[in-house]
C-alpha positions as MATLAB code, in Angstrom:
seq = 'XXXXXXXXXXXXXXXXXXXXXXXXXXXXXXXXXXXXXXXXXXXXXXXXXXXXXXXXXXXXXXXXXXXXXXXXXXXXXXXXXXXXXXXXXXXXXXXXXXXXXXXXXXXXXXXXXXXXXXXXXXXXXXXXXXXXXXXXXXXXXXXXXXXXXXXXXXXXXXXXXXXXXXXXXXXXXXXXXXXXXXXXXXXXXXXXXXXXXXXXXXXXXXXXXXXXXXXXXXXXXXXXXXXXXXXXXXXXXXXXXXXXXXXXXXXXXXXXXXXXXXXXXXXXXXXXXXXXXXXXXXXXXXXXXXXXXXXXXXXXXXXXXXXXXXXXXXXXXXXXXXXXXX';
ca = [
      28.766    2.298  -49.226;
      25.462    1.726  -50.693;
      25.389   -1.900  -49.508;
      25.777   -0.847  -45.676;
      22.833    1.654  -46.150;
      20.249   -1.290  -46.604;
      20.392   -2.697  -43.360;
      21.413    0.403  -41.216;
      17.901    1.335  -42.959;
      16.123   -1.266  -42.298;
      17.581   -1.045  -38.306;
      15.964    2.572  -38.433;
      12.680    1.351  -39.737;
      12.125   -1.260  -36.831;
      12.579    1.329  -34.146;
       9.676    3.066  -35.366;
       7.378    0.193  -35.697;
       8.772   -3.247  -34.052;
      10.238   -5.207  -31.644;
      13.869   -4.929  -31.080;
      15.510   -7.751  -28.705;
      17.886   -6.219  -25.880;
      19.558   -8.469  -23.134;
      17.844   -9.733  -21.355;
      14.675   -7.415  -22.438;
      12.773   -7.267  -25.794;
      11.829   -3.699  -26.307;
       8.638   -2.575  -28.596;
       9.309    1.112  -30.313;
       6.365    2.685  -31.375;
       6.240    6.330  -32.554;
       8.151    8.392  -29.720;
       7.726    5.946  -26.844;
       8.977    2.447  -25.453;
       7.330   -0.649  -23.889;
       8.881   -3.723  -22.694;
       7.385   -6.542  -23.777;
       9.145   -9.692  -22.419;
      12.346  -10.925  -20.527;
      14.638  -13.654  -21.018;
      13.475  -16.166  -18.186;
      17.022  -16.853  -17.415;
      17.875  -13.260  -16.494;
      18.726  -13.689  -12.842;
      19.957  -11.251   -9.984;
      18.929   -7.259   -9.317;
      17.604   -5.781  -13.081;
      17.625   -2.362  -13.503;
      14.650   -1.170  -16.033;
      15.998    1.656  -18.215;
      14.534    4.712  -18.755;
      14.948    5.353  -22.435;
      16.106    3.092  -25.358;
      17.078    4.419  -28.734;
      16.700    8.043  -27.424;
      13.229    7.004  -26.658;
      11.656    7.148  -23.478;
      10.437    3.603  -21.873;
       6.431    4.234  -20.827;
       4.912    1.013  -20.465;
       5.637   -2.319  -19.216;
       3.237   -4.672  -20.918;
       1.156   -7.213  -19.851;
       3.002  -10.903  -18.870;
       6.498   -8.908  -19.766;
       8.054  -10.430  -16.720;
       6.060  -13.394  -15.824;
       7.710  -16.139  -14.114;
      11.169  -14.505  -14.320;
      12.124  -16.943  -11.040;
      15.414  -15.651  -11.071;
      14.826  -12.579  -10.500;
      15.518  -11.122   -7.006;
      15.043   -7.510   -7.503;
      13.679   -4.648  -10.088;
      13.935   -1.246  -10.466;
      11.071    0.492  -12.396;
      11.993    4.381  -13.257;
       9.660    7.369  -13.433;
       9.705    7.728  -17.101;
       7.305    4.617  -16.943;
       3.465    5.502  -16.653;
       1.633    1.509  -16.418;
       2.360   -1.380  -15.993;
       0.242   -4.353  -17.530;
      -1.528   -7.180  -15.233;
       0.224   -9.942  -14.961;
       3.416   -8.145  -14.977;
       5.690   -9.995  -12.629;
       3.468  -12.826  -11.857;
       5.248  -16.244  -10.164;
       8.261  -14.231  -10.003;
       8.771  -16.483   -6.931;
      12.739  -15.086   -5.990;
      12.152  -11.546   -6.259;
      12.464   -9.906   -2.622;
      12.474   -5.821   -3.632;
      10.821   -3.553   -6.167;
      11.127   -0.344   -6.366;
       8.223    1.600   -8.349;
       8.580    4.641  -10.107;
       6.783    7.917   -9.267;
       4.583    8.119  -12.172;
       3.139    5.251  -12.295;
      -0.822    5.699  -11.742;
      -2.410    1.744  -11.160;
      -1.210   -1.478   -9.905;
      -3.427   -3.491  -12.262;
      -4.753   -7.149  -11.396;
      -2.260   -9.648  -10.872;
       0.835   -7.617  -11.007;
       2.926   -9.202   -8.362;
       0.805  -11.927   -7.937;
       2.786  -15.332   -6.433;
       5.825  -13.360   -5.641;
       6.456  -14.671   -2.533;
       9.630  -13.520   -1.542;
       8.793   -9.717   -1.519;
       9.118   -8.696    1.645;
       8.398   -4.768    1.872;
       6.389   -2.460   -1.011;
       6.181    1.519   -1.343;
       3.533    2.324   -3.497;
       4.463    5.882   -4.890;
       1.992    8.711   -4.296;
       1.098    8.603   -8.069;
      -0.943    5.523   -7.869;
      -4.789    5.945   -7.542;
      -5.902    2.481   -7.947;
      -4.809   -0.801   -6.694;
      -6.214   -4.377   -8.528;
      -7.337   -7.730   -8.396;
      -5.322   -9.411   -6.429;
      -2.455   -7.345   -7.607;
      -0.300   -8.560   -4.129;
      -2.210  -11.560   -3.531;
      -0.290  -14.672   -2.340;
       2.643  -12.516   -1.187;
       3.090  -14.866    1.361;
       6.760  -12.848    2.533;
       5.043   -9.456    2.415;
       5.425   -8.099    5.856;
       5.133   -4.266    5.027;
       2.971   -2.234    2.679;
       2.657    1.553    2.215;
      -0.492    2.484    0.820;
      -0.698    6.400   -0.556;
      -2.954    8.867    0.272;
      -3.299    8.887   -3.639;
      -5.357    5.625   -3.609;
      -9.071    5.824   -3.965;
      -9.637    1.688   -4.269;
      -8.386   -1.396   -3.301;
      -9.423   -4.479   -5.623;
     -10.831   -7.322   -5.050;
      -8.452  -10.223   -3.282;
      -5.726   -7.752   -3.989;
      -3.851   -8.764   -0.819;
      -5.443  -12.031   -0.909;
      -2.975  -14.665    1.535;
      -0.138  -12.441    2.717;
       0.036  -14.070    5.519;
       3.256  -12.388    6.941;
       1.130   -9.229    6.625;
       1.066   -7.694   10.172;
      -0.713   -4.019   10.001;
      -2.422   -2.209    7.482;
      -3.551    1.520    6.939;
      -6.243    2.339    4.739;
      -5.725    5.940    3.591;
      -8.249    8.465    3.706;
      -8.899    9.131    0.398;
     -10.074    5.425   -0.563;
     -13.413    4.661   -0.436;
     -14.013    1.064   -1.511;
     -12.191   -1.607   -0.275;
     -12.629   -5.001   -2.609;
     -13.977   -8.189   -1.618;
     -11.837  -10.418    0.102;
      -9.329   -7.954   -0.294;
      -6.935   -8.592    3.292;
      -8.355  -12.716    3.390;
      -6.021  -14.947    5.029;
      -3.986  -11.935    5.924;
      -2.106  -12.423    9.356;
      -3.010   -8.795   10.381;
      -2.536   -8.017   13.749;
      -4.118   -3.973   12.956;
      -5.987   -2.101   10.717;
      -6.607    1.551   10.771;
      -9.536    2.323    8.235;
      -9.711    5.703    6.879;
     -12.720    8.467    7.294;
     -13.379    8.488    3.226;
     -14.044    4.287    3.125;
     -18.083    3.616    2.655;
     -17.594    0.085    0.938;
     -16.002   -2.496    2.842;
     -16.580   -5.750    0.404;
     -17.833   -9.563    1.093;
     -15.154  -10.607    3.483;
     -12.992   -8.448    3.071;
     -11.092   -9.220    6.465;
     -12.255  -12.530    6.535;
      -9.915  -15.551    8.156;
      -7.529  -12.571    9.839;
      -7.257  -14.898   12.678;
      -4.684  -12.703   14.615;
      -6.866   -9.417   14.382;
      -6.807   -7.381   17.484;
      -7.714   -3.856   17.066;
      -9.750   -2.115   14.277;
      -9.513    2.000   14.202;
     -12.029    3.866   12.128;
     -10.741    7.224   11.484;
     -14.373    8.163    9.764;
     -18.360    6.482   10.657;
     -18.931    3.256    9.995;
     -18.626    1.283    6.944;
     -21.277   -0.954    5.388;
     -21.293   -4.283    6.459;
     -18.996   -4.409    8.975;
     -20.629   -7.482   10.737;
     -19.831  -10.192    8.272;
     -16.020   -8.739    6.872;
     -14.763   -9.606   10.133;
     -16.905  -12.490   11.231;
     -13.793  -15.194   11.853;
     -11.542  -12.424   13.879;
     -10.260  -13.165   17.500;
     -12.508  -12.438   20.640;
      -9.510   -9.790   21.490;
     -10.730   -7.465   18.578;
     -11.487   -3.992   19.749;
     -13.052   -1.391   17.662;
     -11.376    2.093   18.096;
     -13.559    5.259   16.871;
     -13.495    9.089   17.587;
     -16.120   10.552   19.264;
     -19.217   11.555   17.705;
     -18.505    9.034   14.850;
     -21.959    7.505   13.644;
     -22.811    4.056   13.117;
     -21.504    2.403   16.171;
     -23.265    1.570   19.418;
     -21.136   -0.435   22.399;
     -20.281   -2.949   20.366;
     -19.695   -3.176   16.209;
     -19.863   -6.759   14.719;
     -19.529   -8.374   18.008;
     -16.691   -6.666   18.868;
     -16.552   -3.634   21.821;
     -16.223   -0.185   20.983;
     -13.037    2.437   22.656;
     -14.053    5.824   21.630;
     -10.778    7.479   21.174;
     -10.523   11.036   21.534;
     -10.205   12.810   18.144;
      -7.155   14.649   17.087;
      -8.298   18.082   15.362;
      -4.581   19.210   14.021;
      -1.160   17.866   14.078;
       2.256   18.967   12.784;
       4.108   17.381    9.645;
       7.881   17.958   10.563;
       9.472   14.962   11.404;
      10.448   16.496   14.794;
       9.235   18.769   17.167;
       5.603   16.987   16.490;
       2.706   18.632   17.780;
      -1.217   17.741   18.279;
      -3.903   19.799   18.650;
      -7.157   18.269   20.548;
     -10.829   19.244   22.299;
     -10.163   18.262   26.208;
     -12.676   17.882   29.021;
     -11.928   19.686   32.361;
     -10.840   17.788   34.768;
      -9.777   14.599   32.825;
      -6.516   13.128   31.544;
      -5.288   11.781   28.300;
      -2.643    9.654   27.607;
      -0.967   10.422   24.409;
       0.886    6.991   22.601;
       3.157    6.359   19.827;
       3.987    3.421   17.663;
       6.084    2.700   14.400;
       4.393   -0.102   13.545;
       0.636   -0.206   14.709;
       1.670   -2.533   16.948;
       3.349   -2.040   19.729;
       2.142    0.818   21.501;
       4.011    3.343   24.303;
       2.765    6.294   26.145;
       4.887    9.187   25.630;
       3.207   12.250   27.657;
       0.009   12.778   29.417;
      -2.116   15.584   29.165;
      -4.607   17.051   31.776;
      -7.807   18.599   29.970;
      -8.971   22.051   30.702;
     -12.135   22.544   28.833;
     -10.765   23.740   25.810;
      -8.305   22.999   23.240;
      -5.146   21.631   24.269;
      -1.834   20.402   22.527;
       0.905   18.084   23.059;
       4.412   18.632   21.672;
       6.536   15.589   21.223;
       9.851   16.811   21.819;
      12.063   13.539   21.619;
      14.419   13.348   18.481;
      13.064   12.626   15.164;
      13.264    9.018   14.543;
      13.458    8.825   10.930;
      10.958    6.306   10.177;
       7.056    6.481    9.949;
       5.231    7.343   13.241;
       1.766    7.256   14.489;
       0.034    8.841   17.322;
      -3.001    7.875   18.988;
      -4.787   10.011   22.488;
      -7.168    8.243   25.224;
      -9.267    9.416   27.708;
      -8.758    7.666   31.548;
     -11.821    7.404   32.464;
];
């Protein structure tokens, strides 16, 4: 008996203070908490990240831990983790899916950087802060969800997703990054009201771009962000937004008619706007930013007015947008 008490001891020191080498992870105990450290490179298929280890909760996912895992085709990060390290799953060139926990508070520089089989990311609503080039060279990345929760958008950090149709920029952020959507084959962008920085070509080489919608004024150097963009661009704003005359860095200006409430049940959906007497508005959906439909019209009276949308819920993200026929 007091031979086998050496090493269980010795086990029982190390998960207090080292490394201890799971399949296909290699865990780091320190005090009460968990980080990952590394991954076999020859762990293939969908990995599940747990949430404890040794009774421990995992918290961390350190920086490099899965760096050009190839084989990897999809992760699942749980809540109990709080960051994730840059580099993090850099070149892991197979994986299509992530899912990211909902306490995770950054996407730091380089996380994802080179994966170019991810197709679709939800960022959860605890992440303020987005990276240097933390999605950059995504090349497969065809849908992004960025949370109100954001306040900035790093540098390059969607550098080259060129799959990359339509992208909102939430309210709350207010910087984007330099070169931060370059090479991006963005069709859309809706910029929120709270954005004052747009960086040094930001939107530069977005060779599809068609329509730009400020939901706020004007950003700062809006002229040379979007200076290689299509002669189809149109620039979207709500009346009595400042900072725009006809035209904004080349491109025309719509003024759009500006919604003062709306509903958040998925369905009845109801908007509240200031009409003119007299004139008509056309009120449009879309699920994408893209494609566009009218789904009521609405005569103005003077006053406020509101719209119900009555169809059945749909299940999926919506967007609204009202005009004015002139």
């Amino acid at each position: 008996m007091k031979i086998s008490l050496i090493p269980l001891f010795a086990s029982a020191l190390m998960l207090l203070i080292g490394e201890v080498h799971g399949d296909p992870l290699t865990y780091k105990v320190a005090g009460g908490k968990v980080s990952i450290v590394n991954c076999d490179k020859k762990a293939s298929g969908e990995l599940v990240i747990p949430s404890s280890y040794a009774e421990k909760p995992v918290t961390s996912i350190e920086r490099n831990a899965f760096n050009s895992c190839s084989r990897l085709t999809a992760v699942s990060i749980p809540d109990s983790v709080t960051s994730i390290g840059d580099r993090a799953f850099r070149y892991c060139s197979q994986l299509t899916s992530v899912t990211i926990g909902n306490s995770v508070t950054s996407i730091e520089g380089w996380t994802f950087d080179y994966c170019g089989n991810l197709t679709s990311v939800i960022i959860p609503e605890s992440v303020t802060r987005i990276g240097k080039k933390a999605f950059a060279h995504c090349s497969g990345l065809t849908s992004v969800i960025i949370p109100e929760s954001v306040t900035r958008i790093g540098d390059l950090a969607f550098y080259d997703c060129t799959e990359l149709m339509s992208v909102t920029i939430p309210d709350n952020v207010t910087n984007i990054g330099s070169r931060a959507f370059e090479y991006c084959g963005l069709k859309s962008v809706v910029i929120g009201d709270s954005v004052t920085s747009i960086g040094w070509n930001a939107f530069f080489y977005c060779s599809r771009l068609e329509s730009i919608t400020f939901r706020g004024n004007a950003a700062k150097h809006f002229e040379q962000r979007f200076s290689t963009a299509s002669d189809l661009v149109k620039v979207f704003i709500n009346r009595g937004a400042t900072g725009f005359s006809t035209t904004f860095g080349k491109f025309p200006v719509i003024i759009q008619e500006k919604i003062n409430t709306f509903s958040k049940s998925a369905a009845p959906f109801s908007l509240n706007f200031e009409s003119k007497s007299g004139s008509t508005y056309l009120i449009e959906s879309s699920h994408d930013l893209k494609k566009w439909g009218v789904i009521g019209e609405v005569q103005g009276n003077g006053s406020s007015v509101e719209f119900t949308d009555w169809r059945e819920a749909l299940f999926q993200r919506q967007y609204y947008r009202l005009k004015l026929l002139e």
